[in-house]
C-alpha positions as CSV (number, residue, x, y, z in Angstrom):
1,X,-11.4,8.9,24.1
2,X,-12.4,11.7,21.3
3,X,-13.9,11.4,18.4
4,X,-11.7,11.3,15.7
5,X,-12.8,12.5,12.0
6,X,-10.8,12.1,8.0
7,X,-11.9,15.7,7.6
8,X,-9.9,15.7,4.1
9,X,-8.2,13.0,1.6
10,X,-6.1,13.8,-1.2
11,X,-4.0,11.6,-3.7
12,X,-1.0,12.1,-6.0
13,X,-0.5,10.1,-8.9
14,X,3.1,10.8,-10.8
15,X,3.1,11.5,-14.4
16,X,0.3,9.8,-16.8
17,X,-1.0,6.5,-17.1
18,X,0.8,3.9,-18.3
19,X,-0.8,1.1,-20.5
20,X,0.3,-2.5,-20.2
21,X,1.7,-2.3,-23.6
22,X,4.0,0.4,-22.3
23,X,4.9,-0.7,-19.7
24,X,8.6,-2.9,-20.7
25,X,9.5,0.7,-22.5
26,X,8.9,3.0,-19.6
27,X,11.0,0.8,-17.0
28,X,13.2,-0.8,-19.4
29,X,14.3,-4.4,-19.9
30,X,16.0,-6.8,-17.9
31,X,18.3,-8.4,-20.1
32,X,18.5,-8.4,-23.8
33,X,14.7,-10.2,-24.1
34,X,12.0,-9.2,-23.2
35,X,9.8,-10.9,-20.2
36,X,8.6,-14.0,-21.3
37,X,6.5,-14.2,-18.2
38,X,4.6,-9.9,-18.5
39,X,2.2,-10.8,-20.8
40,X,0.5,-14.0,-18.5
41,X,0.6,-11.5,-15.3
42,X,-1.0,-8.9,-16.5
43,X,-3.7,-11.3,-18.1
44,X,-4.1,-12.2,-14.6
45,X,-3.7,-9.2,-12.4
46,X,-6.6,-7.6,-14.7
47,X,-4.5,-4.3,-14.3
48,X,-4.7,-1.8,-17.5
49,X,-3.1,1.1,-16.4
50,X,-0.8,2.4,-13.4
51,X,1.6,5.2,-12.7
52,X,5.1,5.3,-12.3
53,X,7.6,8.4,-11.4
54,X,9.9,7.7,-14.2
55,X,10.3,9.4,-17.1
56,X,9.2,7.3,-20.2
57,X,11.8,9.3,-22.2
58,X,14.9,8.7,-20.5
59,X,13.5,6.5,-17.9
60,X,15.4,8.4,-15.0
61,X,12.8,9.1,-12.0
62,X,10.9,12.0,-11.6
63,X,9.9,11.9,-7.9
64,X,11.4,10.7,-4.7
65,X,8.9,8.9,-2.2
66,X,9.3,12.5,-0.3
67,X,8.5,14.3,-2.7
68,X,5.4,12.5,-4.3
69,X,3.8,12.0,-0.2
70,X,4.7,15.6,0.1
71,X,2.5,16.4,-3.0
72,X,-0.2,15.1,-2.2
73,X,-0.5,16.3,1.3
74,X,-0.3,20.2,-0.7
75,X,-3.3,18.7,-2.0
76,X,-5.3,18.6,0.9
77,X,-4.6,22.3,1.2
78,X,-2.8,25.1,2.7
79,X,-4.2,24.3,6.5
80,X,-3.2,21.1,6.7
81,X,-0.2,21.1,4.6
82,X,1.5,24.0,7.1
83,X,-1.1,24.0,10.1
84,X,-0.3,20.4,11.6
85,X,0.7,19.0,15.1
86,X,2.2,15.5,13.8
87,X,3.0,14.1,10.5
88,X,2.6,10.2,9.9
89,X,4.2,8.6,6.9
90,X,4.0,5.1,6.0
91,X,5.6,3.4,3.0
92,X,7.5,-0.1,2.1
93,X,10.5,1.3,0.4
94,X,11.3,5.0,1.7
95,X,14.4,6.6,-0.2
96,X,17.1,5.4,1.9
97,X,17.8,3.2,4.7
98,X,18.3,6.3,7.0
99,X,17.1,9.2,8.2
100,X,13.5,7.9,8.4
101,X,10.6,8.4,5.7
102,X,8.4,10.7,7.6
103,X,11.5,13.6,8.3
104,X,12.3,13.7,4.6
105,X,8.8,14.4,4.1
106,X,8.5,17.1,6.3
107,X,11.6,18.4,5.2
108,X,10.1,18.9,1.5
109,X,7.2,20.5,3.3
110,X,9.0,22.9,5.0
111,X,6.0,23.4,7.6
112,X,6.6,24.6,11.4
113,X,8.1,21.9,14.1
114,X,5.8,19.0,14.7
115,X,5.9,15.3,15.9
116,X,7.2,12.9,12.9
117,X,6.8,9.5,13.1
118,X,7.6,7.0,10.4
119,X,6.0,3.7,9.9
120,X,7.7,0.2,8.6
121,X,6.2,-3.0,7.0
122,X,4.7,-3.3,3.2
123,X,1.0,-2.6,2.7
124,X,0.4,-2.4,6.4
125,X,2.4,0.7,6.5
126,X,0.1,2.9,5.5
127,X,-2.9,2.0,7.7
128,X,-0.4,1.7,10.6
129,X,0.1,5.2,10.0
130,X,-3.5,6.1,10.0
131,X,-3.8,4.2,13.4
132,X,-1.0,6.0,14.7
133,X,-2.8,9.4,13.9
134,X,-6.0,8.3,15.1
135,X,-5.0,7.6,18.4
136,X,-3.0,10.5,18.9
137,X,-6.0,12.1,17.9
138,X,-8.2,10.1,20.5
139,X,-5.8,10.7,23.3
140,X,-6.2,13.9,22.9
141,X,-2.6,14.4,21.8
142,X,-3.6,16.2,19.1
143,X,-5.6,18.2,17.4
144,X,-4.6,17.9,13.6
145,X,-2.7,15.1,12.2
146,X,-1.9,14.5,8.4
147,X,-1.2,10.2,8.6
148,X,0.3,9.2,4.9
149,X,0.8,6.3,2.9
150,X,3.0,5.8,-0.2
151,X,5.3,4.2,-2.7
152,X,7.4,4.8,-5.6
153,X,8.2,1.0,-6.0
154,X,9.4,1.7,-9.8
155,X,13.3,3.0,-8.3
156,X,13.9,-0.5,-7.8
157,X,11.9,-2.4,-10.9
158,X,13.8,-0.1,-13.4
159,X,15.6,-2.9,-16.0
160,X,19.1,-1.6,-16.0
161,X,19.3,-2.4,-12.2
162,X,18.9,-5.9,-12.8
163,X,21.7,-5.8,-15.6
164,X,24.3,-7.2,-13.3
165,X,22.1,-9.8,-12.0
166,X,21.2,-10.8,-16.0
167,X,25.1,-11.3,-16.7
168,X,26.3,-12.5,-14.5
169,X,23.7,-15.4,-13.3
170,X,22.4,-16.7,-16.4
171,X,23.4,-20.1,-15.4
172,X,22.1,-19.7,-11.5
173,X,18.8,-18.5,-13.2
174,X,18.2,-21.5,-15.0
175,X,18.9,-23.7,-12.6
176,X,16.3,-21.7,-9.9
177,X,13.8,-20.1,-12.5
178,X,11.3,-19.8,-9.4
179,X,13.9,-17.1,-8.2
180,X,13.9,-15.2,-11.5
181,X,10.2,-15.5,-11.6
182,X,9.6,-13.6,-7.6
183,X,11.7,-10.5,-9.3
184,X,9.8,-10.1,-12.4
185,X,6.5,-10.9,-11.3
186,X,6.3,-8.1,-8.8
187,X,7.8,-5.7,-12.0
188,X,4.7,-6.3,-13.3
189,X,2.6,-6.2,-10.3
190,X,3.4,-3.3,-8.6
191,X,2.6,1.1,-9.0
192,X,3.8,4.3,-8.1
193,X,1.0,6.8,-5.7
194,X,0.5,9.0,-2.7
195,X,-2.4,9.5,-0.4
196,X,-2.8,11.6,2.6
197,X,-5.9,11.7,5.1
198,X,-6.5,15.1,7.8
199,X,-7.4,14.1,11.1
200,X,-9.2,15.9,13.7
201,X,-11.2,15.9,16.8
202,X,-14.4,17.4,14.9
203,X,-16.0,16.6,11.9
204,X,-15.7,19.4,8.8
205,X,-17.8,22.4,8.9
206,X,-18.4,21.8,5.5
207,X,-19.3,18.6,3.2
208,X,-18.8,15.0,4.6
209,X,-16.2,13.4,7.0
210,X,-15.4,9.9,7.6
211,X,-15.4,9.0,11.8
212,X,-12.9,6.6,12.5
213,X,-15.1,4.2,14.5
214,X,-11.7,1.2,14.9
215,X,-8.9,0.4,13.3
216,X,-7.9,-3.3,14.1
217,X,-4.5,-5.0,13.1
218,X,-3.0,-8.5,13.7
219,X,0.2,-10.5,12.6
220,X,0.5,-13.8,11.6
221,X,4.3,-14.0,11.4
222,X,4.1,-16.4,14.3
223,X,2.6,-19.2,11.8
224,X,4.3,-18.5,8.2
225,X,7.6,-17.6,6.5
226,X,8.5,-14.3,4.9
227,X,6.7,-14.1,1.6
228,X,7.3,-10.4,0.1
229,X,10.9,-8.9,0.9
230,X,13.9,-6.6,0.1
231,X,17.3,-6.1,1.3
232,X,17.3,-9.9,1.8
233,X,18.1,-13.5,0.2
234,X,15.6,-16.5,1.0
235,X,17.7,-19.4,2.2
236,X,15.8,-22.9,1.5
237,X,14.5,-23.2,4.9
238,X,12.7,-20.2,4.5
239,X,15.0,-17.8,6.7
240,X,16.2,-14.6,5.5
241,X,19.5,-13.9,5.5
242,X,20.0,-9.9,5.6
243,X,21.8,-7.8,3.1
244,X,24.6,-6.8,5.9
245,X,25.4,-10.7,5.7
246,X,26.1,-10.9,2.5
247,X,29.1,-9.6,0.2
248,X,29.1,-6.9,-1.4
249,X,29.3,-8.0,-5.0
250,X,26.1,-10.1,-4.2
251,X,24.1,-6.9,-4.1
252,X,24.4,-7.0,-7.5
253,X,24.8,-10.2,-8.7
254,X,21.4,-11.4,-7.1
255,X,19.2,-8.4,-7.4
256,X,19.6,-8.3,-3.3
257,X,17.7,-5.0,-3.1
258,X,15.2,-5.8,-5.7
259,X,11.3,-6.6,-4.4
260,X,10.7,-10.1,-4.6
261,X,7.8,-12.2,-3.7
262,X,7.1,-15.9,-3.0
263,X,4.4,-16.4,-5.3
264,X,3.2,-19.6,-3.9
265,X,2.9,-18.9,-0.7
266,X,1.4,-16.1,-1.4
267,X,-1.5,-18.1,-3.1
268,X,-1.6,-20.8,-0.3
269,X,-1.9,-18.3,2.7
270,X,-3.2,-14.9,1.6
271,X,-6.9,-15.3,1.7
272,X,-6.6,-18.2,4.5
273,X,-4.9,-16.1,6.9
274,X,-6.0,-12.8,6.3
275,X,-9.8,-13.3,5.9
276,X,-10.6,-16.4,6.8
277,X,-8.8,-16.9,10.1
278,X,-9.1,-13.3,11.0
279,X,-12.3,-12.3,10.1
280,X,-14.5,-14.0,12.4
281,X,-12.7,-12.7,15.6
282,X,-13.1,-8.9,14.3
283,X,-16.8,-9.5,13.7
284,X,-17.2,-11.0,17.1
285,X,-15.3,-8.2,18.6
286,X,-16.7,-5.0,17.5
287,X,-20.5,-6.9,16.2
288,X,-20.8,-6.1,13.1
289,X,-22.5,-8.2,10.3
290,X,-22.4,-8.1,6.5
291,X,-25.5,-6.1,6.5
292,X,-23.9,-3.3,8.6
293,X,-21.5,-2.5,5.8
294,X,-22.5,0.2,3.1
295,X,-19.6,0.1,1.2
296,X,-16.5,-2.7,1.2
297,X,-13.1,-1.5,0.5
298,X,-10.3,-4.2,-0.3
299,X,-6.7,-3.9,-1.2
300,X,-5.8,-6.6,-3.5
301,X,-2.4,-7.1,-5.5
302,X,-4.8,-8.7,-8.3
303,X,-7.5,-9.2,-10.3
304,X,-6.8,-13.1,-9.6
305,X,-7.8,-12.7,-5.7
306,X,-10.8,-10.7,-6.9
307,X,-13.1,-13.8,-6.4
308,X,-11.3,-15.3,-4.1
309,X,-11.6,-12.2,-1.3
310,X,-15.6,-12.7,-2.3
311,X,-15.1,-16.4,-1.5
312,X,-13.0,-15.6,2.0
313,X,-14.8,-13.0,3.2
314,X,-18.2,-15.7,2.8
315,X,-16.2,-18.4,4.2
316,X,-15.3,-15.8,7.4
317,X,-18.8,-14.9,8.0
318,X,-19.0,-11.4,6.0
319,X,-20.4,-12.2,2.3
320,X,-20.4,-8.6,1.0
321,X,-21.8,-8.4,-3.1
322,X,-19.5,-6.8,-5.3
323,X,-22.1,-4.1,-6.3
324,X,-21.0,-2.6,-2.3
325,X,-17.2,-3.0,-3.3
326,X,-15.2,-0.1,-4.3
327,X,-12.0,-0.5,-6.0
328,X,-10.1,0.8,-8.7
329,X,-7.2,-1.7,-9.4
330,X,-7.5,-1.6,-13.0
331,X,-7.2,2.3,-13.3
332,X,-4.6,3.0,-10.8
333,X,-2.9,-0.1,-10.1
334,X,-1.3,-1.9,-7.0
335,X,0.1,1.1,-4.7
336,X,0.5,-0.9,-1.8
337,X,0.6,1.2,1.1
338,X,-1.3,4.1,-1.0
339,X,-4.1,1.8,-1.8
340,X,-6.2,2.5,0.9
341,X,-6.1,6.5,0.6
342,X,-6.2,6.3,-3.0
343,X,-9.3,3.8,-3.1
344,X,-11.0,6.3,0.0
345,X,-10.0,9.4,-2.1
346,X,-11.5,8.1,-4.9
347,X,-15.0,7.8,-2.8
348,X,-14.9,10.4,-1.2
349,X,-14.8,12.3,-3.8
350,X,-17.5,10.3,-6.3
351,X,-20.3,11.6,-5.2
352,X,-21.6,8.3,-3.9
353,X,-21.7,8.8,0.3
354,X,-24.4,9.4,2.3
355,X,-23.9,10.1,5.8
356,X,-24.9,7.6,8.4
357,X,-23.2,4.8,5.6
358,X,-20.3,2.8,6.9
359,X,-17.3,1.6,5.1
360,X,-15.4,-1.7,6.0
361,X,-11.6,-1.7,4.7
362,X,-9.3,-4.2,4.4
363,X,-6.0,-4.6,3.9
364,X,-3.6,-7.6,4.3
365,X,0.4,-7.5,3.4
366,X,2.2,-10.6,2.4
367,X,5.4,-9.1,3.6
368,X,4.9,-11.8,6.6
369,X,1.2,-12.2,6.3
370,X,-0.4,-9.3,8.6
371,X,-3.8,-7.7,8.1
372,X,-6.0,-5.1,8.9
373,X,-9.9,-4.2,9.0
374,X,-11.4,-0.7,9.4
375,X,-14.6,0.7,10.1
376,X,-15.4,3.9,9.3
377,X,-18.9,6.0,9.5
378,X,-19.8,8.4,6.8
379,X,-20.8,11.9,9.3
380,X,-22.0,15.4,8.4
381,X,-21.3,18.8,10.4
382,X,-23.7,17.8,12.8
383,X,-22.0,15.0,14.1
384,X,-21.8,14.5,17.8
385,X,-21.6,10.7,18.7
């Protein structure tokens, strides 16, 4: 197996910030009120600004998913935007159900013939892209891969496409305010962003690169429900029952397309599951301790699970001070898939690495609880291990 290097990381974040006080103009309301429930999430996600690819003016979009993954692989430069053997996209909510993600995005490129894979799932999808890329990399497969993740989750919170929904279940909504709540908690919750990562056999010539030492990821749908879907209505026994099921005027009706979350679930299982359960298997597997780890790197939805990832990671063996954490929720918001290459970008770019330091990242999904942990080394030119 080859070595396997992030020679290059960009980001892409549409448009300008947008403050928490903004936020109900730029997407729009859902209904004639206002939320009633905004002003308590955002207390509690701890989130002050984000980016979304709408126009705050007209509040029509102003990027596809392709378009804003494409820009921000042009902003790892001409090589690796033109000169690449496969592209790997991951992303929760690509523009359509069909053709796949990654071809759209290699269609706005424009670059030479290449391998294009696509990869599915919520925040998972963007490190399963990266593993993707790293073994075809380590395989020897090939030489240069760009691996992507992204989202443009603000198509689907916009306010006038839950205007149906609003008038025509008024009465349902009252009598289930939980389901109200999943669909306009997440509208609150989630952010628009782009990152893409190089990948080659050698470390750059030039600067730092990041050696992929493992990438390790594990599913838990065997023990829980679905907790974070799409396309999809939650029956009380905690099936799904798909969109092709269900008639058409329900689309509309119930907001079936709109990104909905089971909030208590979520809180019951997140940090259990992910961490705690997890955890201890990964250090035992690759032994590693907290002391190894230079810098920790977790994707969280909130500000409320910051203490609480402190709390599991102690409880699974791995108590990491948040003086070694870097994160940048606040400023950039929940990108979901993105996270991880925006976080690294932002890094990467500080000022901060040294090489020989090693970065542990994390990152879970609710979609139907899955997580991930990855280790990478920080490496100069000389790099031969």
């Amino acid at each position: 197996m080859k070595n396997v290097y992030i020679t290059a990381i960009a980001a892409a974040l549409p448009n300008e910030p947008v403050t928490n006080d903004q936020m109900e103009q730029v997407l729009g309301q859902a209904g004639d009120q206002p939320s009633r429930a905004r002003r308590v999430i955002l207390k509690s996600n701890k989130i002050k600004t984000r980016y979304y690819a709408v126009d705050p003016q007209t509040g029509e979009r102003t990027h596809t998913n392709a378009e804003l993954t494409a820009e921000a692989i042009r902003a790892l430069g001409a090589p690796y935007a033109q000169e690449l053997d496969c592209l790997v996209c991951g992303t929760s909510l690509p523009d359509q159900l069909m053709p796949n993600h990654a071809v759209m995005v290699h269609g706005e490129l424009a670059n030479p013939p290449c391998e294009v894979v696509a990869t599915a799932g919520v925040c998972l999808a963007g490190m399963s892209a990266l593993k993707y890329g790293w073994m075809s990399v380590a395989t020897g497969q090939h030489k240069r891969v760009v691996s992507t993740g992204s989202e443009v989750a603000s198509a689907v919170m916009r306010g006038k496409l839950f205007e149906p929904e609003t008038a025509a279940a008024l009465d349902t909504l009252e009598k289930k305010p939980e389901v109200a709540f999943d669909k306009d908690f997440l509208r609150w919750m989630l952010s628009d962003g782009a990152g893409a990562m190089a990948l080659e056999p050698k470390p750059s010539e030039q600067g730092l690169s990041l050696r992929i030492d493992w990438i390790d990821i594990r599913s838990f749908a065997n023990q829980l429900d679905a907790c974070m879907y799409a396309g999809a209505r939650k029956r009380d026994d905690g099936g799904l029952e798909s969109w092709k099921d269900l008639p058409h005027d329900t689309w509309l009706k119930e907001s079936i397309f709109a990104v909905k979350q089971d909030v208590r679930l979520l809180n019951d299982n997140i940090i259990a599951t992910t961490i705690e359960q997890y955890l201890p298997d990964v250090m035992e597997k690759y032994d590693i301790t907290a002391s190894d780890i230079d810098w920790f790197l977790p994707h969280y939805s909130s500000g409320y699970f910051r203490e609480r990832v402190y709390e599991g990671m102690k409880n699974g063996g791995m108590e990491i001070p948040f003086e070694r954490w870097a994160t940048n929720l606040p400023q950039k918001g929940n990108t979901g898939s993105a996270s991880i290459y925006i976080m690294l970008e932002e890094l990467y770019s500080s000022g901060k690495l040294e090489a020989g330091q090693k970065l542990l990242c994390w990152v879970p999904e609710s979609g139907r609880f899955s997580s991930s942990f990855m280790l990478l080394t920080v490496c100069d030119g000389q790099d031969q291990l």
